[in-house]
Each structure stands twice: as C-alpha cells, then as structure tokens.
C-alpha positions as CSV (number, residue, x, y, z in Angstrom):
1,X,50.9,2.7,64.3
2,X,52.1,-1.0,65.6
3,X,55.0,-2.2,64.4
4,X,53.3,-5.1,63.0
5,X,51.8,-2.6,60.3
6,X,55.2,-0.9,59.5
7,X,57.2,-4.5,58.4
8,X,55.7,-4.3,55.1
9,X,56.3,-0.7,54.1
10,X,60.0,-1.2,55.8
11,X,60.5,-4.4,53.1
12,X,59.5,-1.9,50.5
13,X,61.7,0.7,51.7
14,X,64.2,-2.1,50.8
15,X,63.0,-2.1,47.4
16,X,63.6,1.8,47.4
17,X,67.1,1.2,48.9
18,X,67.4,-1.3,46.3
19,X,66.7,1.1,43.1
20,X,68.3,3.7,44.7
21,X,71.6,1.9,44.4
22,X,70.8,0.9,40.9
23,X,70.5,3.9,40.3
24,X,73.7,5.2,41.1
25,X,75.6,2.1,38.9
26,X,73.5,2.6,36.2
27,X,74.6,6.5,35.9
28,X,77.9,5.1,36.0
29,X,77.2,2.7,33.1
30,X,78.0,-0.6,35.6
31,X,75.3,-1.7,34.0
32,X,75.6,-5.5,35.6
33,X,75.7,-4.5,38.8
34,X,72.5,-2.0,38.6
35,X,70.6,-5.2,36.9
36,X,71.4,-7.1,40.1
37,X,70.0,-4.6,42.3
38,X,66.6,-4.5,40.2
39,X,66.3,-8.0,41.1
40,X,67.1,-7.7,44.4
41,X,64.3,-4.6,44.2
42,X,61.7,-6.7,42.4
43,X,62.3,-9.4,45.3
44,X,61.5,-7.3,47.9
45,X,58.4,-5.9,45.5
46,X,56.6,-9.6,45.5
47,X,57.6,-9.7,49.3
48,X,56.3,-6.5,50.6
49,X,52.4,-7.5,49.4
50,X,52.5,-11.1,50.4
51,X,53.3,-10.1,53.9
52,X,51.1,-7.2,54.3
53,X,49.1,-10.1,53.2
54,X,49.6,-12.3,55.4
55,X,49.7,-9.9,58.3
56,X,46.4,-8.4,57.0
57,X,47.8,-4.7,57.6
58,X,47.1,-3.6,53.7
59,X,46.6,0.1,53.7
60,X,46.8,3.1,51.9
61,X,50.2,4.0,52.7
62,X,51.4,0.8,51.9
63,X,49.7,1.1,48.3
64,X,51.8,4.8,47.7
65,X,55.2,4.2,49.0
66,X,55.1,0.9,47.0
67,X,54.3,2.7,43.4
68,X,56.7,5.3,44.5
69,X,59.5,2.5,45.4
70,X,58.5,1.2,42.0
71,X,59.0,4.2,40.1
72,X,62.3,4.1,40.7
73,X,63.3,0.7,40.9
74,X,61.2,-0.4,37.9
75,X,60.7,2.8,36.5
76,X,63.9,5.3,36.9
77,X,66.5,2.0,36.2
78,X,65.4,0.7,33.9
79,X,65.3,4.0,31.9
80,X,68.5,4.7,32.6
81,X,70.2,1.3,31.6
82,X,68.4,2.1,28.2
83,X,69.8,5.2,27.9
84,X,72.9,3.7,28.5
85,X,72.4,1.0,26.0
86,X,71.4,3.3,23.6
87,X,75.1,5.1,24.1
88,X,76.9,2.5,23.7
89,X,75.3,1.5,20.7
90,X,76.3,4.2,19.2
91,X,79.7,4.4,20.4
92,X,79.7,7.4,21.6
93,X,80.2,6.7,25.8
94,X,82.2,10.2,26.6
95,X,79.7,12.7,25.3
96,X,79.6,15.1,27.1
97,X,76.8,17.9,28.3
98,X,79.3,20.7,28.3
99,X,79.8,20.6,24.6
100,X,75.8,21.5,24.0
101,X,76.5,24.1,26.7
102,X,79.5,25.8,24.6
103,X,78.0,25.6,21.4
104,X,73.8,25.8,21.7
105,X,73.1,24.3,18.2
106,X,69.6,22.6,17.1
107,X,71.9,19.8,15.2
108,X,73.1,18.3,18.7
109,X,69.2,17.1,18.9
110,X,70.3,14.3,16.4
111,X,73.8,13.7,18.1
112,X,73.9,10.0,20.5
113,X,73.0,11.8,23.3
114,X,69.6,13.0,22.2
115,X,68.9,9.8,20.5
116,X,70.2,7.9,23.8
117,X,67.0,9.7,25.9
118,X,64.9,8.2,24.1
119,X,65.3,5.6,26.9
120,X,63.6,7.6,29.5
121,X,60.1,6.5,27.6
122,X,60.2,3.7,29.8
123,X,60.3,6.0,32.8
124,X,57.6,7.5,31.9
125,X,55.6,4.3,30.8
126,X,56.3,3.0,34.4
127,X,55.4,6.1,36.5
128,X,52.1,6.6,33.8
129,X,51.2,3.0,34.5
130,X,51.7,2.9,38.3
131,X,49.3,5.9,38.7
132,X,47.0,4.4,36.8
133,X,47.3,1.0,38.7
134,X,46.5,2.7,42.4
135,X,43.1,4.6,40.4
136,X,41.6,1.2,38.6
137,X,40.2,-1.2,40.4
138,X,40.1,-3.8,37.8
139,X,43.6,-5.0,38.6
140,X,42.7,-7.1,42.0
141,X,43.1,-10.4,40.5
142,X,44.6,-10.0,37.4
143,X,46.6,-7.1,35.5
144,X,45.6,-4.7,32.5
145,X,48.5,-4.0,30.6
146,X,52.3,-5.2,31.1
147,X,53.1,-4.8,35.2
148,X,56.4,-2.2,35.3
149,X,59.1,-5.2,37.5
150,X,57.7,-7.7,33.9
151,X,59.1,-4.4,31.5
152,X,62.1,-3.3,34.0
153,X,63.3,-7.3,33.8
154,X,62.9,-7.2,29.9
155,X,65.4,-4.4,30.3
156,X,68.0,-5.7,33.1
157,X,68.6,-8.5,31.1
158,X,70.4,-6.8,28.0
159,X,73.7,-6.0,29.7
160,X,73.1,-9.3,31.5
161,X,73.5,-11.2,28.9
162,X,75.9,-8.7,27.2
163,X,78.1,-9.7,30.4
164,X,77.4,-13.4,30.9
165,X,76.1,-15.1,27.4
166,X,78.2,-15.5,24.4
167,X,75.6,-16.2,22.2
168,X,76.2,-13.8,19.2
169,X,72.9,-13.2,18.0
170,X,71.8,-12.0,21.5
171,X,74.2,-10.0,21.9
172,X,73.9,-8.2,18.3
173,X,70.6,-7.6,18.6
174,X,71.0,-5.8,22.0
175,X,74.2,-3.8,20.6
176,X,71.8,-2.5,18.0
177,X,70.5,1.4,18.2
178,X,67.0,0.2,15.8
179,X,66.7,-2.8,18.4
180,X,66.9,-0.7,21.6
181,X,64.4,2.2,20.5
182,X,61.7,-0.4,19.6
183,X,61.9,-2.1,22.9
184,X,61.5,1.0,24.2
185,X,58.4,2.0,22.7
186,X,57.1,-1.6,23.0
187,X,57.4,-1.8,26.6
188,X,56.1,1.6,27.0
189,X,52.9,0.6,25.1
190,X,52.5,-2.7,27.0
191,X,53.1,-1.5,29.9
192,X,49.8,0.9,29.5
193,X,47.6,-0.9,26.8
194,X,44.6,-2.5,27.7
195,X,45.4,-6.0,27.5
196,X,44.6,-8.7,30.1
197,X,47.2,-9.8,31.8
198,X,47.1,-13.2,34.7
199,X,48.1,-12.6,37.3
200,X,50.4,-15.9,39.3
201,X,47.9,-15.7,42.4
202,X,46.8,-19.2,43.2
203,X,43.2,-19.0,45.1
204,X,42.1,-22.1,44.9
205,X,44.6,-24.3,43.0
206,X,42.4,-25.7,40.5
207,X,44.5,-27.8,37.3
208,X,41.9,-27.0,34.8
209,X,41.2,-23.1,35.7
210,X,44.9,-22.7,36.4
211,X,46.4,-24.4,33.5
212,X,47.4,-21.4,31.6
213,X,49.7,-20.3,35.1
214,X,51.1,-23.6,35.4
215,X,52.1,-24.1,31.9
216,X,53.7,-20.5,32.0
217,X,55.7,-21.1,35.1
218,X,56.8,-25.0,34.2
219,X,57.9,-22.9,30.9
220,X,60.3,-20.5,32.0
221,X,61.9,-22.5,34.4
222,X,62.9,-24.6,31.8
223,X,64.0,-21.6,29.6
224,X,66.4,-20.3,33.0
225,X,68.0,-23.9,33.1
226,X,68.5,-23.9,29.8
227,X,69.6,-20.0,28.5
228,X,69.9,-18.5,31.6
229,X,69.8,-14.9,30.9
230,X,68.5,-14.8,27.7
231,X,65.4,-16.7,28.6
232,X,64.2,-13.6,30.6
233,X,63.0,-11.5,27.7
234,X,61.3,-15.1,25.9
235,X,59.5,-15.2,29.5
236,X,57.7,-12.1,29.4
237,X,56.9,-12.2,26.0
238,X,55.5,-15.9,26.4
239,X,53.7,-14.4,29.2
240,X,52.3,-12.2,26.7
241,X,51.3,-14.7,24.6
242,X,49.7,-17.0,26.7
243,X,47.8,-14.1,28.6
244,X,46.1,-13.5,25.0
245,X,45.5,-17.3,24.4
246,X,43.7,-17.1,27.4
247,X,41.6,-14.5,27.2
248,X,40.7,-15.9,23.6
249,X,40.0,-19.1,25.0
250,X,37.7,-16.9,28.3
251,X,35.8,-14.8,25.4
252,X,34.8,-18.4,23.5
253,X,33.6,-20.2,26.5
C-alpha cells in the first residue's frame, strides 16, 4: 500500500484517537471536555471522506475502520454522556456497583443507576445504524435515517450548554430524567427509521435543486451566532424538518 492510500484512514484514526479520549472524560463525568473531543472526532469524520475523495483512494478498508471509529466516537460517547446525564438528574452521582454486588436484590433494577443505562440505547442505535449504512447502498447521495455524528451532536450539546448558557429553560429541560430518556429513544429511532435524509454534497451547485441545503445551512448559522450552544439541537431537528418538506415537495413533483 502507498502512502498516498493510508492518509485517509490515518485522519480517521484521529477520529478514533479522538473518541477514545472522550471516552475516558465522559467516564469521569467531565462531561465538557468529552463534548469537545466529539467535535474534534466528527471534524476529522467529514475530513477523512473528502480526502479519500479527493485522492481517489476510497476502499474497503477505509469504509470499516471509519464505522468502527464511529462507533465510538459517535456511538460509545455519546452513550455515555447520557448515562451520565441521566445520573445526574437523578442526583445520585456516587452510586456505586459494589452496593448491587453486596446485596444482589431485583429492586436495585429501578435504583438511578439502572434507570441511568438507559443511555446506552444510543450506543446501540449508532453501532445498529453504522452496520446497516456499509450494507445499503441507497445512502450514496443522500442518507436514510438520522446519520450517528447528527444524533452524537444532539447529545454533546446538553452539558454544553449546561456549562456555557444560562438560559434556564435549556438547562431545566436537560436536568430532567423524563427529558433525557425520550431523547434517547428518539435519537435511537431516527437514527435507524426510514426517513430521507439530504445529504450537504454540492454536485453541481444548482439554486433551485439545492435550495432546501442552502436554506438549511444559511439557518443554522444564524442559530450558532445567535444561541451558540443551544442552537445545535434546533439544527438537527430543522434538519429534520426540512429533509421531510423536501421529500413532500419530491413526491408532488
């Protein structure tokens, strides 16, 4: 193999690198600091395809270390940070494994720490979705369901905001346990339902085919000047939103 080849998979190795570190803040509940990393790990995502791209090396092994860089980065964080969330939430952040160890009882299933796991959906959603993604080859142009860095920056931005913002409502929503599990699940369904999804490729930059993209993209960088952090969430669900009004608008023309 040339070198050439290898620069791509070595940028997503940095995306590995990248979650890998998350991972170890989020298991410490610096929660902040893990959410930076994802970033940094979803940068190195969108870089590792546009130069394997542009060097026209795309292969195979490419394809798997980049779901399995994923996995973690969008998948494993993610997941944790919920968990996390979830604990706090129910302010309970010293419980402790060796109590269920001392004491096997069935009732410790409803205790914070349970109910915290139910974080790790979104792990699951992620991996679920990534092995679908390398099997369909619908998703050239476009994406079926919510893609895993979209659902993993939905989730980076709660203690973001929690850290950064002191807008109230924000931050009482992402404080509450109801809140937290039904982002969960919603993400988790997204990220694996079979709903359209643009993709921001430009092929041939055309205003009238591409409106739906620019108006998406002139959006949210509004919503970043304006709320910063909180805007992140209001993206992805615009980009929700918009994908749908597009599609309508495909299916009547």
């Amino acid at each position: 193999m040339t070198l050439k080849k290898q620069v791509p998979n070595f940028i997503t190795l940095l995306n590995l690198l990248s979650g890998s570190i998350a991972v170890y803040f989020a298991a410490n509940n610096a929660l902040a600091l893990a959410a930076y990393f994802v970033l940094l790990g979803i940068f190195f995502d969108f870089f590792d395809g546009f130069t394997a791209r542009l060097l026209n090396v795309q292969g195979e092994l490419g394809k798997q270390l980049d779901s399995l860089a994923d996995v973690v980065t969008s998948g494993v964080v993610p997941g944790i940070i919920m968990v996390q969330l979830l604990l706090n939430s129910l302010k309970n952040k010293h419980w402790e494994f060796s109590v269920l160890l001392e004491k096997p009882d069935f009732s410790y299933f409803t205790t914070p720490l349970f109910i915290s796991l139910i974080g790790l959906i979104i792990t699951l959603g992620a991996a679920f979705r990534l092995a679908k993604f390398n099997l369909d080859e619908r998703q050239t142009s476009s994406f079926i369901g919510l893609p895993t860095p979209a659902a993993a920056l939905v989730v980076i931005s709660f203690p973001l905001i929690l850290e950064y913002s002191n807008n109230q409502f924000s931050i009482m929503l992402i404080e509450n346990t109801s809140f937290l599990i039904g982002v969960t699940l919603v993400l988790a369904y997204l990220m694996n339902a079979e709903i359209p999804l643009f993709s921001l490729k430009f092929k041939n930059f055309d205003w009238k085919k591409d409106f739906i993209k620019i108006l998406f993209i002139v959006i949210a960088i509004l919503f970043i000047v304006l709320i910063k952090f909180i805007a992140i969430p209001m993206i992805i669900l615009l980009y929700v939103l918009l994908s749908l009004i597009e599609n309508r608008y495909k299916l009547k023309a």
